[in-house]
VMD Tcl script that draws the C-alpha trace (Angstrom):
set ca {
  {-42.59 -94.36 -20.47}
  {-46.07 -93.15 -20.18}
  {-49.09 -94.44 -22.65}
  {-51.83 -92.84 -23.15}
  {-55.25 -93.06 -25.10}
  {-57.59 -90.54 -27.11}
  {-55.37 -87.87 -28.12}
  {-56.86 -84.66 -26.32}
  {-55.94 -87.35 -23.67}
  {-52.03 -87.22 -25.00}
  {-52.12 -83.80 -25.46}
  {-53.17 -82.54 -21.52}
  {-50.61 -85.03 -20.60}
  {-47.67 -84.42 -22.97}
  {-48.03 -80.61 -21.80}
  {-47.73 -81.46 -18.10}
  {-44.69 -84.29 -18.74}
  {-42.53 -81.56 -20.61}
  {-39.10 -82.96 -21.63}
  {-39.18 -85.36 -18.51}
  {-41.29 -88.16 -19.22}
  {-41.66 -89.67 -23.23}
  {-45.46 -89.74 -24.33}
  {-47.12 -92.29 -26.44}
  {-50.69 -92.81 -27.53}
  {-52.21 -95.70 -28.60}
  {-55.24 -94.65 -30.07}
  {-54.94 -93.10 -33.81}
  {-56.50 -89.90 -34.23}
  {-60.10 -89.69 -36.06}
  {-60.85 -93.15 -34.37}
  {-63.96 -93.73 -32.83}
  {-62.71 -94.29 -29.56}
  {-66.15 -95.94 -28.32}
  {-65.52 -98.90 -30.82}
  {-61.96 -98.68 -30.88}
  {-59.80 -102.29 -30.49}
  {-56.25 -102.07 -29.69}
  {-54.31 -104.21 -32.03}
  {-51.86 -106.67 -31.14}
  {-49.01 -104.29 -31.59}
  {-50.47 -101.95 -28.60}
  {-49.87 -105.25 -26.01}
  {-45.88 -104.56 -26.36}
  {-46.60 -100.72 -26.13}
  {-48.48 -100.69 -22.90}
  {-46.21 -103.24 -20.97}
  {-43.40 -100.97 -21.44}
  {-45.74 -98.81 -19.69}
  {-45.03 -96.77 -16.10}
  {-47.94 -95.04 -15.99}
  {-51.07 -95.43 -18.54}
  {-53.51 -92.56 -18.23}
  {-57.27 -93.33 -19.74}
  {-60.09 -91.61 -20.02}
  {-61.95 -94.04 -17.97}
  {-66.41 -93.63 -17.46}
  {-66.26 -96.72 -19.42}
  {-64.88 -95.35 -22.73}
  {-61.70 -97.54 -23.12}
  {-62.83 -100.87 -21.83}
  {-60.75 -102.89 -24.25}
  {-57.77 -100.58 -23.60}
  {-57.82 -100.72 -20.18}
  {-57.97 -104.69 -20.47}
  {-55.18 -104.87 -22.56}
  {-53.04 -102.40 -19.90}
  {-54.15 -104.84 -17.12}
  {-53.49 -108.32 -19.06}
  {-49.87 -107.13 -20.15}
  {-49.18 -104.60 -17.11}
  {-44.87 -104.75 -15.82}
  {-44.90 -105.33 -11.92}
  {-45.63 -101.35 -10.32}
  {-47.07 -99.88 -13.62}
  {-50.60 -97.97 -13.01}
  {-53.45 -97.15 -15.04}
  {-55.14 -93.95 -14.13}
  {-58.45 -92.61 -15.02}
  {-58.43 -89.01 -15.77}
  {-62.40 -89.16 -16.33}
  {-62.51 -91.32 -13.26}
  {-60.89 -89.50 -10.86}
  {-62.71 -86.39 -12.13}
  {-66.43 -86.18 -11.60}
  {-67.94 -88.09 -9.06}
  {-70.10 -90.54 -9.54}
  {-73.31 -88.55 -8.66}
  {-72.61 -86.00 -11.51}
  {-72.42 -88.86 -14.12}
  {-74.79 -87.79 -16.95}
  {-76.86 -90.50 -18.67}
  {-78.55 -88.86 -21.62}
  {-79.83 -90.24 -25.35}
  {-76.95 -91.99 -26.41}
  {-75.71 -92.89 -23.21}
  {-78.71 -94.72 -21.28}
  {-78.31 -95.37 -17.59}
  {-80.04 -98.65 -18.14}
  {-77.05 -99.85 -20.07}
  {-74.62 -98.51 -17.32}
  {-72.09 -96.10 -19.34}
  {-71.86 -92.87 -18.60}
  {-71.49 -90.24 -21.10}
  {-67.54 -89.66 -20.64}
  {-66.98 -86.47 -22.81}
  {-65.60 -84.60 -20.22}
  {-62.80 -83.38 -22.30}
  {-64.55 -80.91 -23.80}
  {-65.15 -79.07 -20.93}
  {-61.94 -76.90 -19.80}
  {-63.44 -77.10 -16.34}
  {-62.36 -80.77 -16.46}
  {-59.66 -80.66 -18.74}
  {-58.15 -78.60 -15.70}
  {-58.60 -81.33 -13.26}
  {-57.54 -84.18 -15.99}
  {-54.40 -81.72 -15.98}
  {-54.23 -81.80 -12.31}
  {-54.42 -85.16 -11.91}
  {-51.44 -85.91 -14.86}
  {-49.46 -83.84 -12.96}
  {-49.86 -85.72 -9.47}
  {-49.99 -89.22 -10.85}
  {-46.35 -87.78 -13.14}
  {-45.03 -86.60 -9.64}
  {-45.28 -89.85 -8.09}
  {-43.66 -91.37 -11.10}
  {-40.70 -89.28 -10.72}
  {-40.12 -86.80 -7.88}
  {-37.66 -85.05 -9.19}
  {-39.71 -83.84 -11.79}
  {-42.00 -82.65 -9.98}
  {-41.38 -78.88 -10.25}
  {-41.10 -79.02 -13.83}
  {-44.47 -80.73 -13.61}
  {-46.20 -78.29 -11.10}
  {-45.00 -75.02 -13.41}
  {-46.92 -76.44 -16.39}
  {-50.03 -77.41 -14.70}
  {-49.74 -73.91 -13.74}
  {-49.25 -72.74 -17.36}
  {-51.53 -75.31 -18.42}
  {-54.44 -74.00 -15.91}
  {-53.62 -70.51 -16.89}
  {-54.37 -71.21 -20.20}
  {-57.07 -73.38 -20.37}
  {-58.76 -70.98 -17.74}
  {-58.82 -68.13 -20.69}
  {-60.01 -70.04 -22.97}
  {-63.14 -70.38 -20.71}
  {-63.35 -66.27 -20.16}
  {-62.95 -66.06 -23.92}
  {-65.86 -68.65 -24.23}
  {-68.14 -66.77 -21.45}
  {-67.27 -63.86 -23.44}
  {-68.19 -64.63 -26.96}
  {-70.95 -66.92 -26.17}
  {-73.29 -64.20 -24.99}
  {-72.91 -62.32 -28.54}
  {-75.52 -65.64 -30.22}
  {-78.47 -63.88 -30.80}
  {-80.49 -66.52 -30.10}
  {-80.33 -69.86 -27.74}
  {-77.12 -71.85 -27.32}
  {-78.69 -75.25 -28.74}
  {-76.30 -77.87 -30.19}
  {-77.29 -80.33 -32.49}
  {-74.31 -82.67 -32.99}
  {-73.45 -85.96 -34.84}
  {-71.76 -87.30 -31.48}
  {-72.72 -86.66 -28.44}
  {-69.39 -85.22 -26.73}
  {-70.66 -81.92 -25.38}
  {-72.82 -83.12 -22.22}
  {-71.38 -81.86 -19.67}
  {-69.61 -78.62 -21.33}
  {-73.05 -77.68 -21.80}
  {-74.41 -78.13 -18.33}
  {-71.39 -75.82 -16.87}
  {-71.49 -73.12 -19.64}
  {-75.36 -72.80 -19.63}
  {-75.84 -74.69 -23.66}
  {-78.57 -77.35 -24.16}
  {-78.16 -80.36 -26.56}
  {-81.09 -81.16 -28.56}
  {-79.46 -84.54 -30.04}
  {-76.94 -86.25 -31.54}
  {-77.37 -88.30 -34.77}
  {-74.97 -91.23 -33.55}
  {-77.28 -93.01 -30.73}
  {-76.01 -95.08 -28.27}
  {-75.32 -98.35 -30.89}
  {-73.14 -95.59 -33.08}
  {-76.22 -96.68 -35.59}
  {-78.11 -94.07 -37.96}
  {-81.37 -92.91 -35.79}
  {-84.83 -94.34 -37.31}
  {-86.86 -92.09 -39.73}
  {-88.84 -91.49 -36.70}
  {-86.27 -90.10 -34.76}
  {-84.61 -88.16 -37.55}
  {-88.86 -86.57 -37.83}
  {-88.24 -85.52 -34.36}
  {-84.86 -83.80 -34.51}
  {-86.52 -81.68 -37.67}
  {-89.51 -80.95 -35.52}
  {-87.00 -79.83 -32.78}
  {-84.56 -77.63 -35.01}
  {-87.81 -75.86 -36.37}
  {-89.36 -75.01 -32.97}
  {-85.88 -73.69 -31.15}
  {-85.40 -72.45 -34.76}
  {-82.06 -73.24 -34.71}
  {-79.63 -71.83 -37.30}
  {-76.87 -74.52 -37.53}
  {-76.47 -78.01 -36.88}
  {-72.75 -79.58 -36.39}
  {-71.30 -82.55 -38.39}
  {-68.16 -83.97 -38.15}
  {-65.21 -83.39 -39.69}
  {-64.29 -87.34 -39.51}
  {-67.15 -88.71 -39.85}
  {-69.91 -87.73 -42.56}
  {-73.09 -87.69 -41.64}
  {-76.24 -88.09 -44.49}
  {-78.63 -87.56 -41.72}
  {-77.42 -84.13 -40.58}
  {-77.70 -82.91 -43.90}
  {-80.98 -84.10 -44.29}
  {-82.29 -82.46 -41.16}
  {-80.50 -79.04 -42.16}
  {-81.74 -79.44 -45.95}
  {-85.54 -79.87 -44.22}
  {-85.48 -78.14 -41.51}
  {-83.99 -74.66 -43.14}
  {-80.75 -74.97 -40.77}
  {-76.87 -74.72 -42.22}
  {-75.27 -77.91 -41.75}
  {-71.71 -77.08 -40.12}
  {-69.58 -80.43 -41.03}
  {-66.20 -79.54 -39.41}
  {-66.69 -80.03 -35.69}
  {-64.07 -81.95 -34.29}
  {-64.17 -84.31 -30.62}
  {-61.11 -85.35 -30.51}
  {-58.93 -85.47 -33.77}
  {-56.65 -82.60 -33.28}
  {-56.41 -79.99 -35.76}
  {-53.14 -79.89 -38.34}
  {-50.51 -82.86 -37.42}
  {-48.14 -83.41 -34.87}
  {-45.94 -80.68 -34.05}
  {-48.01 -77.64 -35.35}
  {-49.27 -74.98 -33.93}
  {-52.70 -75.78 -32.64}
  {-52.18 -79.30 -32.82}
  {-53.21 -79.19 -29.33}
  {-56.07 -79.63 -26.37}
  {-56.34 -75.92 -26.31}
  {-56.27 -75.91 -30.12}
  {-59.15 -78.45 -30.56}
  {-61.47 -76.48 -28.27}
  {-60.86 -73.06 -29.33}
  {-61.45 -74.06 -32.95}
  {-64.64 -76.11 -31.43}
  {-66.02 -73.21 -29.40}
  {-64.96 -70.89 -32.47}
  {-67.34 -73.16 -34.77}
  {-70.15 -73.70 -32.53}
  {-70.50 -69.74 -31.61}
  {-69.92 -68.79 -35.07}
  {-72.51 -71.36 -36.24}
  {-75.00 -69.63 -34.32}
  {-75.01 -66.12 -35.41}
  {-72.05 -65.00 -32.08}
  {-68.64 -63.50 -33.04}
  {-65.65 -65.11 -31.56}
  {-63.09 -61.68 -31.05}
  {-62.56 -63.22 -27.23}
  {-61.68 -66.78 -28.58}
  {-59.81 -65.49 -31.48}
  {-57.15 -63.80 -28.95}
  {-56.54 -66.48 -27.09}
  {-52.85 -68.04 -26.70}
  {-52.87 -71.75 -27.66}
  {-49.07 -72.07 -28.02}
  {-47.62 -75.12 -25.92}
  {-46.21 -73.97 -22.43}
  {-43.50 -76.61 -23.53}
  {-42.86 -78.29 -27.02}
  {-44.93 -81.43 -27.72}
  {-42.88 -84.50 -27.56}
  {-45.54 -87.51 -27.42}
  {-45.98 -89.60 -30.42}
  {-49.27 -89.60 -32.28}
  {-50.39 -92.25 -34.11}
  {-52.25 -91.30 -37.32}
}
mol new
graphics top color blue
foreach p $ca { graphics top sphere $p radius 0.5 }
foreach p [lrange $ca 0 end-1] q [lrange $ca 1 end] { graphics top cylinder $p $q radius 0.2 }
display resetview
């Protein structure tokens, strides 16, 4: 059995496992997986485990000691994040200081990475079990094929926003997507203690949106957000509450309900939001290369 953590997480690596290896997550979806703490229940879970595949950059700390503390003899916990990014391209940023030593470790969001997370499921799978390995290696393939269009379709439809690709988010998840595909963040309403910013900090935000005059700020679908909508409400920009990091759109076993669903309906928002048309994004093929077995808890 394999466990695994944030469900984008369970998604990349129920898509490699196919029909060979069963899939569980631990962490419900619409959880803030920065404050998350596995309950007791997750202890018998995770030493059933062979493999447990994290996110890793610091995001699952609790997780990862419950893996180790109940851990059968030869399991392994691997670190998609981790094992991703070296430790040079780490980016520290507003809500992730480098003073307090946690990277920001939305990588996720980026298909560039999800690619390698996808690469590295499928290697740490194929030492699990050999013999899958070929059922493993076709749907990285599929998997890489896919996600790889999805970042055309993004190149694509991102150059119809009229004006600059600024993102204004309630949490900070889009870091390093926007370093590769040429965005900027301006902030995130959620600082690093997952606290509402001071009235001083919200004053700057407004001052920002104004000057880059941007035209939409992103909420969350999960997580409401006062602040947002007063910084849209007085700075003149549409607040955009349905952005999703990693809650999965629909429920388990629908279409989209998927790694390559979550971003295209992310990118799809976000372009949208700021005056771009998504035609590219909209053609894309999000279907499963294989049907999605893991279990999700809600």
């Amino acid at each position: 059995m394999v466990v695994t953590t944030v469900s984008p997480i369970t998604s990349i690596v129920s898509t490699i496992a196919g029909d060979k290896v069963d899939v569980v997550g631990i962490v419900p979806e619409g959880t803030n997986s920065h404050t998350f703490e596995p309950p007791p229940s997750a202890a018998k879970v995770l030493s059933k485990a062979d493999l447990v595949f994290i996110n890793g950059l610091k995001l699952e700390d609790p997780t990862a000691d419950l893996a180790k503390a109940n851990a059968k003899d030869g399991s392994r916990i691997v670190e998609l994040g981790t094992l991703s990014i070296p430790q040079s391209q780490w980016i520290y940023d507003f809500s992730f200081p480098r003073e307090e030593g946690k990277p920001n470790p939305h990588l996720w969001t980026d298909p560039l990475f999800a690619i390698k997370y996808a690469a590295e499921a499928r290697d740490a799978l194929t030492q699990l079990d050999p013999a899958g390995g070929p059922t493993f290696a076709a749907s990285y393939t599929a998997f890489e094929k896919k996600a790889s269009a999805l970042s055309d379709a993004l190149k694509t439809d991102q150059a119809t926003i009229p004006g600059n690709k600024v993102l204004l988010t309630y949490h900070d998840a889009y870091a390093y997507f926007a370093r590769d595909y040429g965005w900027t963040v301006l902030g995130a309403v959620q600082p690093k203690d997952f606290e509402d910013p001071t009235p001083k900090e919200v004053a700057a935000l407004i001052q920002q949106v104004r000057t880059e005059k941007v035209p939409t700020i992103f909420g969350s679908e999960v997580f409401p957000s006062k602040i947002l909508e007063q910084i849209g409400r007085e700075s003149g920009a549409r607040y955009e509450d349905t952005l999703r990091d990693d809650d999965l759109p629909g429920k388990p076993g629908e279409a989209g309900h998927s790694w390559l669903g979550l971003m295209r309906y992310d990118y799809t928002t976000m372009v949208k939001g700021l005056g771009g048309t998504t035609t590219a994004l909209d053609a894309v093929d999000i279907s499963d290369a294989a049907p999605d077995r893991a279990e999700y808890p809600q």
